[in-house]
Each structure stands twice: as C-alpha cells, then as structure tokens.
Backbone as CSV, one residue per row, in Angstrom:
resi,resn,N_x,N_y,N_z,CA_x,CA_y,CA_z,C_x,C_y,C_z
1,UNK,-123.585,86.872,-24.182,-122.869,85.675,-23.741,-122.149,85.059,-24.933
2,UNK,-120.710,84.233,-24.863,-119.993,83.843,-25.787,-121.025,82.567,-25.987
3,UNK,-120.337,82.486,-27.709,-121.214,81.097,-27.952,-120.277,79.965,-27.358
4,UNK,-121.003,78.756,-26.793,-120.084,77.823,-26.601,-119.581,77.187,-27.383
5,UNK,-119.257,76.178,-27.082,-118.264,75.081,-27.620,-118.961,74.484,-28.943
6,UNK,-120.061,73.870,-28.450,-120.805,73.206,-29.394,-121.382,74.380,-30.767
7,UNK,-121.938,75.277,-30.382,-122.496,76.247,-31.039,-120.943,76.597,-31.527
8,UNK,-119.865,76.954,-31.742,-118.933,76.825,-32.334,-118.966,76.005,-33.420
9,UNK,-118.258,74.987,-33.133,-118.937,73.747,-33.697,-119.423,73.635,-35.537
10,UNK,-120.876,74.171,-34.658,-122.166,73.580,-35.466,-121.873,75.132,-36.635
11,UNK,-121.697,76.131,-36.481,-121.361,77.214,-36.716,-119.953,77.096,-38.580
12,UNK,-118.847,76.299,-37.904,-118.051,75.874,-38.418,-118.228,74.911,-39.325
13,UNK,-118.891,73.857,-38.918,-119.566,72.930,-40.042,-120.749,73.201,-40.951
14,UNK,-121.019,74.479,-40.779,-121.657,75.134,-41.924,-121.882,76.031,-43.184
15,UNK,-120.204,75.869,-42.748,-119.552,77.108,-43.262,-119.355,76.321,-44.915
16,UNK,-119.590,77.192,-45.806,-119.605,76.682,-47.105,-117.758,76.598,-47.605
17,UNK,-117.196,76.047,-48.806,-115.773,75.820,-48.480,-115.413,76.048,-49.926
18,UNK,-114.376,76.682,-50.836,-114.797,77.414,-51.907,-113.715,77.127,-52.579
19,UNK,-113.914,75.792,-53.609,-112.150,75.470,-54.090,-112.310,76.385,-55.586
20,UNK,-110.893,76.601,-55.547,-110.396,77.841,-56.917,-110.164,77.163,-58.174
21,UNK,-109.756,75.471,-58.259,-109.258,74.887,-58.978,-109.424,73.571,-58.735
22,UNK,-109.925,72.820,-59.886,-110.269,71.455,-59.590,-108.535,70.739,-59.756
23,UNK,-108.868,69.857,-59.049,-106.928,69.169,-58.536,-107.972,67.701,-58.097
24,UNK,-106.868,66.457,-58.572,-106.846,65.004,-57.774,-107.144,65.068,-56.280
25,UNK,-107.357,64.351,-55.593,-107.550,64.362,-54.006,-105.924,63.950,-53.622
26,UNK,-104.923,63.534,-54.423,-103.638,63.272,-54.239,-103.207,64.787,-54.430
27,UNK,-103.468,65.345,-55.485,-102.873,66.936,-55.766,-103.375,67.929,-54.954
28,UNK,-104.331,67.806,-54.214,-105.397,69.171,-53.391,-104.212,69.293,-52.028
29,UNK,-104.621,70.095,-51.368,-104.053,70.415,-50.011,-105.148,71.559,-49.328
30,UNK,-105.502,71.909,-48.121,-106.473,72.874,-47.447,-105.692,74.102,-47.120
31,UNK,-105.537,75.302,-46.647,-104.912,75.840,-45.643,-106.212,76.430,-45.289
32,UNK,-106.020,76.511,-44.021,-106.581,77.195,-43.044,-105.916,78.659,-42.146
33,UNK,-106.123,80.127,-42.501,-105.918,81.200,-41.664,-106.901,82.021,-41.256
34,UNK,-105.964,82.008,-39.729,-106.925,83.126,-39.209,-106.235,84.405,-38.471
35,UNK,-106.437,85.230,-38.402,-106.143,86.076,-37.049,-106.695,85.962,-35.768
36,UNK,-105.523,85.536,-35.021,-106.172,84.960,-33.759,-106.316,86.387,-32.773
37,UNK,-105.751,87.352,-32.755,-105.559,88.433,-31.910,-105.195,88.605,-30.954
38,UNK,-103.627,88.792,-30.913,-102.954,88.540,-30.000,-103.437,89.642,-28.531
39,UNK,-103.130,89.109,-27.595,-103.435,89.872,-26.269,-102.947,91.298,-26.042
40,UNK,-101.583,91.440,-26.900,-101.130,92.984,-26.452,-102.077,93.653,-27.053
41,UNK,-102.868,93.449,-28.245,-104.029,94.301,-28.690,-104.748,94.428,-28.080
42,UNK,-105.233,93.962,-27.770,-106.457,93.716,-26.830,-106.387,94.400,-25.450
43,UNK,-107.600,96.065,-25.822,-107.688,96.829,-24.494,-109.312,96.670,-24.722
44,UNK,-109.705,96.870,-23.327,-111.070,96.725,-23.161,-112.064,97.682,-24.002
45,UNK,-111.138,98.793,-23.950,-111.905,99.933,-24.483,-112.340,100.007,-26.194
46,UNK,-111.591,98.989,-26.675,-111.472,98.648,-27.748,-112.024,97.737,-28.595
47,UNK,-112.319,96.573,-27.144,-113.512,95.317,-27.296,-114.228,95.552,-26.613
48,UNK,-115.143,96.506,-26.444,-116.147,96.334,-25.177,-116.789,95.468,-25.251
49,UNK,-117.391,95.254,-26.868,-118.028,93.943,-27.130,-117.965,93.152,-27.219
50,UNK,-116.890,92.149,-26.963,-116.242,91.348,-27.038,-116.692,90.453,-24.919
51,UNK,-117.163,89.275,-24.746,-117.681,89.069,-23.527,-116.529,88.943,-23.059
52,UNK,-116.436,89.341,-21.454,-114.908,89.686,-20.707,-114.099,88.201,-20.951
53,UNK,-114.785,86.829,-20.806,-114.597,85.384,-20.701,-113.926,85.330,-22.547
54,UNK,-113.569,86.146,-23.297,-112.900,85.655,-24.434,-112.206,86.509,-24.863
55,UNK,-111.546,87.526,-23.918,-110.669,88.557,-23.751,-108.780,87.892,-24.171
56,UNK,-108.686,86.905,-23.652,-107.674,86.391,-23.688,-107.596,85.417,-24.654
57,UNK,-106.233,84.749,-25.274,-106.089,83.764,-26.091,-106.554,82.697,-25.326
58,UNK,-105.862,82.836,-24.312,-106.348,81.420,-23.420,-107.642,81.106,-23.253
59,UNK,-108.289,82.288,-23.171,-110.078,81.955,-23.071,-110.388,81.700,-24.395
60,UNK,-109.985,82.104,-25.420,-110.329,81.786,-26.595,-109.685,80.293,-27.156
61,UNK,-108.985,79.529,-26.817,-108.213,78.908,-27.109,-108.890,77.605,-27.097
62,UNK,-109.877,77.338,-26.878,-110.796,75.695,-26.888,-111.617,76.053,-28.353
63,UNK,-112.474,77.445,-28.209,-112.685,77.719,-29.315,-111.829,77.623,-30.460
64,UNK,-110.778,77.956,-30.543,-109.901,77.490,-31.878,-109.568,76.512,-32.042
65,UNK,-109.253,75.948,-31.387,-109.191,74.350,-31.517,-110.162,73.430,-31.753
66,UNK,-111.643,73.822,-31.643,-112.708,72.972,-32.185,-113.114,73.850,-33.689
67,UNK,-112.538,74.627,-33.765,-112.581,75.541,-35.699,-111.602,74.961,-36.280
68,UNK,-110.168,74.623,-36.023,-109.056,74.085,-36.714,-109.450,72.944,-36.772
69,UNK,-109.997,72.110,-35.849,-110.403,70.405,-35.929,-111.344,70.363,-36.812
70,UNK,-112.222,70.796,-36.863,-113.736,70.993,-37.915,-112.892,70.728,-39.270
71,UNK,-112.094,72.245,-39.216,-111.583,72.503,-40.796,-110.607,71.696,-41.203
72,UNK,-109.777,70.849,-40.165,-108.952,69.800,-40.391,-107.699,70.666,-41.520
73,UNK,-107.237,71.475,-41.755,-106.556,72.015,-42.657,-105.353,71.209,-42.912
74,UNK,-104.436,71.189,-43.735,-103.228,70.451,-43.693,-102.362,71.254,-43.529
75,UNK,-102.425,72.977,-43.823,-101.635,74.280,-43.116,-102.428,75.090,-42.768
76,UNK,-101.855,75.262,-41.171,-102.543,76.057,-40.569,-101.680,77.313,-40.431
77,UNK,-102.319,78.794,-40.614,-102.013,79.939,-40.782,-102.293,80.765,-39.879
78,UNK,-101.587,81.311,-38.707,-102.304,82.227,-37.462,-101.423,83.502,-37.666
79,UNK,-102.123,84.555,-37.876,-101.463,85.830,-37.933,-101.783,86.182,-35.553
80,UNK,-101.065,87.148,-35.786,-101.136,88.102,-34.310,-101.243,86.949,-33.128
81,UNK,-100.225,85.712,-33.078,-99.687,84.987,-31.986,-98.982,85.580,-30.819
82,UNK,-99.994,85.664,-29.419,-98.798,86.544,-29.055,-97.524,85.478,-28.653
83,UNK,-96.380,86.091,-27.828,-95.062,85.378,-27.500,-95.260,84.735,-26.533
84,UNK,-96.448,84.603,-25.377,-96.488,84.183,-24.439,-97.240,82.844,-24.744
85,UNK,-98.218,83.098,-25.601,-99.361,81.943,-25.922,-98.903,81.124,-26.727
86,UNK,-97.884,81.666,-27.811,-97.216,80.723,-28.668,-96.899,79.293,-28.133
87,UNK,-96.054,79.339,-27.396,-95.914,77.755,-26.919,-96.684,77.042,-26.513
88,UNK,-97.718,77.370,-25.599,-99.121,76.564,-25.589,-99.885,75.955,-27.098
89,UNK,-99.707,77.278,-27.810,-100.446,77.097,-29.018,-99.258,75.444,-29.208
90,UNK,-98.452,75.693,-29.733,-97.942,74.877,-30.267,-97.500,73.713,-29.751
91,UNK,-97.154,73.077,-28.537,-97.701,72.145,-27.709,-99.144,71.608,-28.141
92,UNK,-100.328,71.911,-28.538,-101.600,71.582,-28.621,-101.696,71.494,-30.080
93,UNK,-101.067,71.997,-31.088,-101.098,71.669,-32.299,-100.396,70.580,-32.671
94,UNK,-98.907,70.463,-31.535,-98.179,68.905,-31.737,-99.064,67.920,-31.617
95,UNK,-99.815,68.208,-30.766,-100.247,67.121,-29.755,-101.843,66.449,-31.309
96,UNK,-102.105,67.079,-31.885,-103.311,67.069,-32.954,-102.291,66.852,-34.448
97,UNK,-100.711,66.490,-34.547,-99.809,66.147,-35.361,-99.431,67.388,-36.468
98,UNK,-99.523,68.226,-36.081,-98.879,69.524,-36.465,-96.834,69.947,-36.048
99,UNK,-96.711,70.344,-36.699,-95.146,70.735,-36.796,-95.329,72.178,-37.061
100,UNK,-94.600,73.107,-36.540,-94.619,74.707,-37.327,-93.416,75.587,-37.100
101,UNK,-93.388,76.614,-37.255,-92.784,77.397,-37.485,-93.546,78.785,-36.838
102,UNK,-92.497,79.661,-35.854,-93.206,81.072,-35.496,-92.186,81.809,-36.086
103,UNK,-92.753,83.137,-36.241,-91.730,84.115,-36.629,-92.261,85.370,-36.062
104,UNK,-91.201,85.771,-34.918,-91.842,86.856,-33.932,-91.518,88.132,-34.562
105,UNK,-92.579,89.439,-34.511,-92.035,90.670,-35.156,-91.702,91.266,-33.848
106,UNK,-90.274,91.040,-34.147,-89.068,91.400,-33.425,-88.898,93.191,-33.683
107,UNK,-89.116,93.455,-34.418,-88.722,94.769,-35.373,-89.678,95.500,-34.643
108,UNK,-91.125,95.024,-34.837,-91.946,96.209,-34.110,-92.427,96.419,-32.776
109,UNK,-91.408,95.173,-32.160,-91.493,95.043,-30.433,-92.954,95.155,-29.783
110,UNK,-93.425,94.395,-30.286,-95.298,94.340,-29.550,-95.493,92.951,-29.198
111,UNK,-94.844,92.211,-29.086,-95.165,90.746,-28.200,-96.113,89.729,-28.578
112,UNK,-96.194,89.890,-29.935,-96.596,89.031,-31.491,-95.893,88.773,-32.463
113,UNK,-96.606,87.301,-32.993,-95.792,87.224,-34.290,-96.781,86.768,-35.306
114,UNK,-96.339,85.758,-36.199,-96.500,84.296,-37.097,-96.181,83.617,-36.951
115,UNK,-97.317,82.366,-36.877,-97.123,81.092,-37.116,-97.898,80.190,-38.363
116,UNK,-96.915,79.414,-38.503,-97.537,78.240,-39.986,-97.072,76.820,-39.421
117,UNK,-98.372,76.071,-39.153,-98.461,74.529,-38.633,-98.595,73.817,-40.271
C-alpha cells in the first residue's frame, strides 16, 4: 500500500539537509529537484512495484506537493514533466507563489520535458 499523505509528510521532515557553504540567511537560497516521472514512461511491466493508485502524475501529485511544501525550496527543479500534467503542475505551483518556466524535449518526441519554478 502507498504511504499516505501524512506518512509523506513525516518522512520529508526527517530528511537531514546538507549545506556546501556557509552564506548570510540574506545570501543562502534552497533548490529543490526531483524527477517526477513522467507518464509516457511509465508501463506497468516496468513498475510492477510501484501500487496501481500512484501510477499516474495525477495520483502522485498531492504527494509532491506536501514534499515541495515541507522543503519550501525557493527553486524548484522537476526533470520528466509530462506535456499533459504540466499545466496542472503549474497552476498549483502559482497558486503556492511560484512562477516557472517548461522546456519540452521537442527533439526526442516522448511527451516530456523541464521545468524550473
């Protein structure tokens, strides 16, 4: 069974956080990336393990949003966006005061890209 929401969460806020260089709290900045895994990847045969309920971005998509809120980042970094989810994504990152940028790989025609909030 997927972990929920909370167990997310609690999961995320435990996560130890590993600065490279001491900087002012005026000079610091966070980024936050992940690979979200876009849907055209995603064949069953491939995730079997993966519970059927987090197969999709969309099912996955409360979950990332309580990991990005946790980590509060000031840039957020999502590799393998697909083209369909993108605008949701980003609608819901406005909406939490994010601005971004996608950049679809057009070149290798698979229905993903990048994005930077």
């Amino acid at each position: 069974m997927a972990a929920g929401k909370s167990e997310i969460r609690k999961l995320t806020e435990q996560r130890k956080v590993h600065v490279g260089a001491l900087a002012t709290v005026e000079e610091s900045f966070s980024v936050v990336s992940y690979n979200i895994l876009a849907d055209c990847w995603v064949k069953p045969e491939w995730y079997s393990y993966t519970p059927a309920d987090c197969r999709t971005s969309l099912q996955r998509h409360d979950r990332l949003m309580d990991e990005l809120e946790v980590l509060n980042g000031d840039i957020v970094c999502l590799q393998e966006v697909g083209v369909e989810y993108q605008p949701f994504l980003e609608r819901e990152l406005e909406k939490r005061g994010y601005s971004g940028e996608y950049c679809r790989h057009v070149l290798l025609g698979d229905g993903q890209g990048d994005a930077t909030f």
